[in-house]
C-alpha positions in Angstrom: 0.0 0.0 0.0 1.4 2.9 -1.4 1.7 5.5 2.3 1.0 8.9 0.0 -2.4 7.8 -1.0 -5.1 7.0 1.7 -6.7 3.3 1.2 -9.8 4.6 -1.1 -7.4 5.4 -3.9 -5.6 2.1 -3.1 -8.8 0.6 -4.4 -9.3 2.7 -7.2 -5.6 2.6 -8.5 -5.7 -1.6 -8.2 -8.3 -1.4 -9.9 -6.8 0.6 -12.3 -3.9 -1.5 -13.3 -6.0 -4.6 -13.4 -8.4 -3.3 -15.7 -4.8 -1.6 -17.7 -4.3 -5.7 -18.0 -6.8 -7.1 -19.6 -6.7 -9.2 -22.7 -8.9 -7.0 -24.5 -8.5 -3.4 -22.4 -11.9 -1.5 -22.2 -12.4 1.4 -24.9 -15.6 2.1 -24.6 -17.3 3.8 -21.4 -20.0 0.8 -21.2 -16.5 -2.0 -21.4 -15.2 0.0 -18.5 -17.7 -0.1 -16.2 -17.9 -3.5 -16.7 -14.7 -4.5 -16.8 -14.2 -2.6 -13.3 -17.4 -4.3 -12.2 -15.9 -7.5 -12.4 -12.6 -6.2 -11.0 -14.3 -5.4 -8.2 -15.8 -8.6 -7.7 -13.1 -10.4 -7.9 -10.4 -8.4 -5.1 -10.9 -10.8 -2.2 -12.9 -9.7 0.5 -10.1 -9.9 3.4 -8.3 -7.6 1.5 -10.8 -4.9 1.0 -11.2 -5.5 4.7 -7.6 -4.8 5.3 -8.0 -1.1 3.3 -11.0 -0.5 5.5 -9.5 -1.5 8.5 -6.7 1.1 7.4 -8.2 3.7 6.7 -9.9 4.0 9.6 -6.3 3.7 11.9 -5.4 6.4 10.0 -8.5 8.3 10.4 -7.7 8.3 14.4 -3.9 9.0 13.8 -5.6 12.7 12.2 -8.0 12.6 15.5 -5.3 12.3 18.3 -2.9 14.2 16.5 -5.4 17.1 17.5 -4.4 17.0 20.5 -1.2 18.1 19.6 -0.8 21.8 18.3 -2.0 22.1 15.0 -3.5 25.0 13.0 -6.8 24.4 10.3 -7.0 26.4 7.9 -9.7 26.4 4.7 -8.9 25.5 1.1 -11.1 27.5 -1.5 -11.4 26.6 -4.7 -13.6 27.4 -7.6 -13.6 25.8 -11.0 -15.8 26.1 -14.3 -18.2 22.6 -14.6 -19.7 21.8 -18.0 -23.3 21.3 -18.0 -25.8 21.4 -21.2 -28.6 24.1 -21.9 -31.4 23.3 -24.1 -32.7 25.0 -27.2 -36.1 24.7 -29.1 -35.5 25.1 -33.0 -38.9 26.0 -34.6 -37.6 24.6 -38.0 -38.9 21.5 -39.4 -35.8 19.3 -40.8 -35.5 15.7 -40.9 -32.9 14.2 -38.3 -29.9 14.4 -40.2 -30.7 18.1 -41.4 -31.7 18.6 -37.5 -28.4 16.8 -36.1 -26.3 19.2 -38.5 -28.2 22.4 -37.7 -27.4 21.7 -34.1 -23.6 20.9 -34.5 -23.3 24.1 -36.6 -24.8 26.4 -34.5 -24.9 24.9 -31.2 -22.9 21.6 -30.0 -25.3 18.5 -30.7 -28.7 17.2 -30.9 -30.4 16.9 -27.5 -29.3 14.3 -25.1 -31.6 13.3 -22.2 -29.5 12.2 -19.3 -32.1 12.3 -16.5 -35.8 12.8 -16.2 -34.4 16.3 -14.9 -32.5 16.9 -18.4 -36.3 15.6 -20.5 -38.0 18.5 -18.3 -35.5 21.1 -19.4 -36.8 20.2 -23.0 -39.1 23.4 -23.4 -41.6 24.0 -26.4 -43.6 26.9 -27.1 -47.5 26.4 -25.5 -48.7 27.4 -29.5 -46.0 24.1 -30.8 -48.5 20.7 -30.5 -45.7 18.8 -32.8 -43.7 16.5 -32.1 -39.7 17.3 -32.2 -36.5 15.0 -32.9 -33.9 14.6 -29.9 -30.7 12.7 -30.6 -31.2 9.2 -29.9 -31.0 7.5 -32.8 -30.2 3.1 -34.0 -27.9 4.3 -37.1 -28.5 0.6 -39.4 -24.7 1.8 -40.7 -23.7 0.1 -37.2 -25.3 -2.8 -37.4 -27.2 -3.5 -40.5 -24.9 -6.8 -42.9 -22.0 -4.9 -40.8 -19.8 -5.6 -38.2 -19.1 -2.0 -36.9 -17.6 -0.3 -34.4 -20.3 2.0 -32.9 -21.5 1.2 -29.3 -25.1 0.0 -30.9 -22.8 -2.3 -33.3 -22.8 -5.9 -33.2 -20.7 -7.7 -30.5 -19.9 -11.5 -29.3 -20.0 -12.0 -25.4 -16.6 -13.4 -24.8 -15.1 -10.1 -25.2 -17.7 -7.1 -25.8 -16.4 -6.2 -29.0 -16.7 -7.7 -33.0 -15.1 -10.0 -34.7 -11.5 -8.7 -35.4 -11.5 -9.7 -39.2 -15.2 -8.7 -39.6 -16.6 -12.1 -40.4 -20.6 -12.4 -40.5 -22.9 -14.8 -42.0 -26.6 -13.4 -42.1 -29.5 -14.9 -43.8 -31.0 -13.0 -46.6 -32.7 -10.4 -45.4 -31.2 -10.3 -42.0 -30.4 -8.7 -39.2 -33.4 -6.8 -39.7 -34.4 -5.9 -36.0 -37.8 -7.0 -36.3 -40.0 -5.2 -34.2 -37.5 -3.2 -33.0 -36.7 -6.2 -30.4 -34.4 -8.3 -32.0 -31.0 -7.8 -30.5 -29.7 -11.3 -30.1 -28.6 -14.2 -33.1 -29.5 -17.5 -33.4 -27.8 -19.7 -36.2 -29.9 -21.9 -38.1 -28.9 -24.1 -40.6 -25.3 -22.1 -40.7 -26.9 -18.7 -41.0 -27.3 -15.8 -38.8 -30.7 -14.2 -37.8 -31.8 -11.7 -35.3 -34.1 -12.5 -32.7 -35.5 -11.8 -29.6 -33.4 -12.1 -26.7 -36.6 -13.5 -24.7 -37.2 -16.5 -27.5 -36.5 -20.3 -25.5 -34.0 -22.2 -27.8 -31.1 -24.3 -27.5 -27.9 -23.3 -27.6 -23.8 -23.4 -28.6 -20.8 -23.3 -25.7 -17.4 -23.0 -26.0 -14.3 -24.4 -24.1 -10.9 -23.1 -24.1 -9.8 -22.4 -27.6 -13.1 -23.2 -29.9 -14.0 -26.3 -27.9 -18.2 -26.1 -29.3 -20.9 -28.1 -26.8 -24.1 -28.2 -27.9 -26.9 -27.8 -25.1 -30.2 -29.5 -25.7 -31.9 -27.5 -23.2 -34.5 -24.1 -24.2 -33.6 -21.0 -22.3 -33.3 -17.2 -23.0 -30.0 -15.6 -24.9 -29.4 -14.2 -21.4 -29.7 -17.1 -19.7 -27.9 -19.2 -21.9 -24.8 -16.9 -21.6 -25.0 -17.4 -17.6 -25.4 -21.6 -18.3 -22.0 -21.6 -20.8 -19.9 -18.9 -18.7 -21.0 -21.3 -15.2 -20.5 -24.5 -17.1 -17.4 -23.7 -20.0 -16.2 -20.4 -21.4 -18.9 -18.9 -23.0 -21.6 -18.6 -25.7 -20.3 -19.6 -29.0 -18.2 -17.4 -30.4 -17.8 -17.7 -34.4 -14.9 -15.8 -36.3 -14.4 -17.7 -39.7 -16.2 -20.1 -41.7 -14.4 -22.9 -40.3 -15.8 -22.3 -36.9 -19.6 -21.1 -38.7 -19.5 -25.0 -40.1 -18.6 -26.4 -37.0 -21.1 -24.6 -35.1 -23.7 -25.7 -37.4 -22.7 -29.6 -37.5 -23.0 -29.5 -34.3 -27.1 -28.3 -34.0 -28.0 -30.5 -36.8 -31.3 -28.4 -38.5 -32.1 -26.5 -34.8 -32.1 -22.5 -34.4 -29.8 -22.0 -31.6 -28.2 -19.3 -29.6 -25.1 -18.0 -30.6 -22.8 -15.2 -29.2 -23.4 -12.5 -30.6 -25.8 -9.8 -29.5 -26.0 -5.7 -29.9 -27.1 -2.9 -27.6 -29.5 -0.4 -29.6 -29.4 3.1 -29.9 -26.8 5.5 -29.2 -26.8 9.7 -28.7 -25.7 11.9 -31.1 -22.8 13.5 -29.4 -21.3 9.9 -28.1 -23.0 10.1 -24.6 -24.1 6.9 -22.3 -26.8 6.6 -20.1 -29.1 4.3 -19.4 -32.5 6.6 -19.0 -35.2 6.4 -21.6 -39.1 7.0 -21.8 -40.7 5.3 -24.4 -44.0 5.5 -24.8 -45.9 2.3 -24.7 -45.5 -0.4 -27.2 -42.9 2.0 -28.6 -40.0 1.4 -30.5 -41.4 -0.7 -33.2 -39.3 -0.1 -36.1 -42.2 -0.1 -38.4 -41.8 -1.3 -41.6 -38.1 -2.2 -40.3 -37.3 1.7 -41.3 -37.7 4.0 -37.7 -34.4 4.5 -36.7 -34.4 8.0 -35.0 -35.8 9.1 -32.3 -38.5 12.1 -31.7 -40.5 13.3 -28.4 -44.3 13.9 -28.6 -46.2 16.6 -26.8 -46.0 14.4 -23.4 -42.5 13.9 -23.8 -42.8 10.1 -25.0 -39.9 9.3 -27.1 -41.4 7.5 -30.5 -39.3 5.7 -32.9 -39.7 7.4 -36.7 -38.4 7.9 -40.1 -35.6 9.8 -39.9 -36.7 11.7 -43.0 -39.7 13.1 -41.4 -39.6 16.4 -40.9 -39.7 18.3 -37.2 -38.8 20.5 -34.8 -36.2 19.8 -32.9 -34.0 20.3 -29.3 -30.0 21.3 -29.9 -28.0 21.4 -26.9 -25.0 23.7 -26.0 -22.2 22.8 -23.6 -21.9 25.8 -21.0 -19.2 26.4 -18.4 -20.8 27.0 -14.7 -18.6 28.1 -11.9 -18.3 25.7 -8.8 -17.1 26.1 -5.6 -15.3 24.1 -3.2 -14.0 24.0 0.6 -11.6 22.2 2.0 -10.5 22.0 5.3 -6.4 21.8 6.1 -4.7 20.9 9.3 -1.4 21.5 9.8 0.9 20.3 12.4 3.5 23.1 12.2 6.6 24.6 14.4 4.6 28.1 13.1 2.4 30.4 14.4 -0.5 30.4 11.3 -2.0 33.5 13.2 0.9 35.7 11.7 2.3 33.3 9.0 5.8 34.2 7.9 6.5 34.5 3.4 8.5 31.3 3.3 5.7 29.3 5.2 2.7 30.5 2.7 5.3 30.0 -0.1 5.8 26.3 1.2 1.5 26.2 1.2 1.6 26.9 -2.5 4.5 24.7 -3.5 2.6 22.1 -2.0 -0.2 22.7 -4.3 1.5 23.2 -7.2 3.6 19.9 -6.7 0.4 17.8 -6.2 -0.3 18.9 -9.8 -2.8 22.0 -9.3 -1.9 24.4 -12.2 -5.0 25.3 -13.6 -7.8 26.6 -11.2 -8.2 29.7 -9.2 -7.8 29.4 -5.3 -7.4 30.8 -1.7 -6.2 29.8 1.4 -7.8 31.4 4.1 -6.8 30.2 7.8 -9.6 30.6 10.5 -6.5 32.0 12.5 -6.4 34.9 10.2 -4.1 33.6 7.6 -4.6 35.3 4.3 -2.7 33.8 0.8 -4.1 33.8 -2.7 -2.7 32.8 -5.7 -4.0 31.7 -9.3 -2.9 28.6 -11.7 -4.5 26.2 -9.3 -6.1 22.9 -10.4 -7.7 19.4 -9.9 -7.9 19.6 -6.5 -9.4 15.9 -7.0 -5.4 14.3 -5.3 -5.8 16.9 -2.2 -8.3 14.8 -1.3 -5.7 12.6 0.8 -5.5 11.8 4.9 -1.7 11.6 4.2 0.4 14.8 2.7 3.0 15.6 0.7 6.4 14.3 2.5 9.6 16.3 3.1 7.4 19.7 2.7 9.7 21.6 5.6 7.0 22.6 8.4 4.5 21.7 6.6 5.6 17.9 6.3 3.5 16.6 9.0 0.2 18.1 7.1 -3.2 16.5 6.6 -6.1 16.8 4.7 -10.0 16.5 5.1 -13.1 17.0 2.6 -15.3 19.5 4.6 
């Protein structure tokens, strides 16, 4: 355990290098939240119990030691956060006219985040239309492709496509019928999509293409959990050696395969999980609604993405924030009437810990008085431990108010 960095960022920086060595490393935001899921999961418990246990020794080491003398002094800073404003454009375009308008003259189409964020989305009381927003399935992702886009096509065993691209799709497929087909079954050595719900049999793997067929009807998604408890995983097939193989194997039978696709993505590359569809809504009708647009209640409705609407652009604006923190220092000064070289030591401090960017003052409920500017990410003050070998100021230690 690393003594500049209290047991919290332990966690967070093993996790960090384990994720860091992964077979396949996470690039998306979706692979890294999994991938530090299941790094989580698998730290044994008696160790997180040790970092707990830790941090709470050291947590009384910063108690007793204020018994000794020690000044506290306040940490101030204030920093510009991002956050979206929404825009009602009275023009009627269709989506991709809409997404462009948006990017030209604001930042994006509208993304909803939160039920908060869909409330923001404003129209006039004398507008009764309906108005695109920026969720939209792009068929360029997943459509007789193997693409690259978060809504793209990808096999379980590692959450991304096939690395040479190989597919195998029945004619007419994947057509995402119903807008609820986001699974594949092989049948007969061809690729369908289906619904993930559907109770069919099944292909596992083992080791390095070892196929098992299972004889037993269950859900894509509880198929997956049977082949990753009982072998590797669902079958995964990357040339048409391993497409026959798979096929031998399940005879005439439509069985589940791999391979599977999370729809719909936002315009400007967000992630979130919040929707509000409006019942029996999407339906990809006519297999051809592949953009998304909000009705007077604020439903989202799949449509045509060359109907024409309204629509909601969004601009990125910079808010100022502020933030306290508290310091206590364990010092052979008086803070009361603090001498150059000791607020000169408070900024070098700082500075070293990497905070070049944000504007900041110390202010010491003693009286102390400093200010300075070209401070940033205060996120690594956030430590019970100091900086070492800091002079009178080595013995230093930090709080969140």
């Amino acid at each position: 355990m690393s003594p500049d960095l209290n047991p919290i960022e332990n966690v967070w920086d093993l996790l960090r290098v384990r994720v860091h060595r992964c077979e396949l490393p996470p690039e998306t935001q979706q692979q890294l939240r999994a991938a530090l899921a299941d790094e989580w999961a698998s730290i044994p418990q008696d160790q997180l119990r040790h970092y707990y246990q830790f941090m709470r020794r050291r947590i009384t080491t910063v108690q007793d030691a204020k018994r000794d003398h020690m000044d506290t002094f306040r940490v101030v800073f204030c920093f510009n956060e991002v956050s979206m404003e929404y825009y009602f454009i009275d023009l009627e375009l269709n989506w991709s006219d809409a997404q462009q308008y948006c990017r030209e003259h604001y930042t994006d189409l509208a993304t909803v985040s939160s039920r908060t964020d869909l409330m923001k989305l404003n129209t006039p009381t004398s507008y009764t239309g309906d108005t695109w927003i920026g969720l939209f399935d792009d068929p360029a992702s997943w459509k007789g492709v193997m693409g690259n886009e978060s809504n793209s096509w990808r096999w379980s065993d590692s959450g991304s496509t096939s690395p040479g691209g190989y597919q195998h799709w029945a004619f007419g497929e994947p057509n995402n019928n119903m807008s609820n087909d986001y699974c594949v079954h092989l049948t007969n050595g061809l690729w369908a999509d289906a619904t993930c719900g559907d109770l069919i049999p099944f292909v596992c793997f083992t080791g390095t293409k070892n196929y098992t067929f299972v004889n037993a009807s269950m859900t894509w998604k509880d198929a997956q959990s049977y082949c990753r408890q009982h072998h590797t995983d669902l079958a995964t097939i990357r040339d048409e050696t391993e497409n026959s193989a798979v096929a031998a194997l399940s005879s005439n039978a439509s069985v589940w395969i791999g391979l599977y696709r999370e729809p719909w993505r936002w315009s400007d590359g967000s992630s979130g999980t919040f929707t509000n569809w409006q019942n029996d809504q999407p339906d990809n009708y006519k297999m051809n609604q592949h953009c998304v647009k909000l009705n007077q209640y604020k439903k989202y409705i799949d449509a045509f993405c060359t109907n024409l609407f309204a629509f909601h652009c969004e601009k990125a604006v910079e808010k100022k924030q502020t933030h306290v923190y508290r310091m206590e220092l364990q010092a052979a000064v008086d803070l009361s009437e603090p001498s150059l070289s000791t607020l000169n030591q408070i900024q070098e401090y700082f500075l070293n810990m990497g905070l070049t960017d944000l504007a900041g003052r110390v202010r010491a409920f003693g009286g102390l008085r400093c200010g300075w500017s070209g401070v940033s990410r205060f996120l690594r003050m956030a430590k019970l431990s100091a900086a070492e070998r800091r002079g009178d100021i080595e013995n230093a230690r930090m709080q969140i108010l």
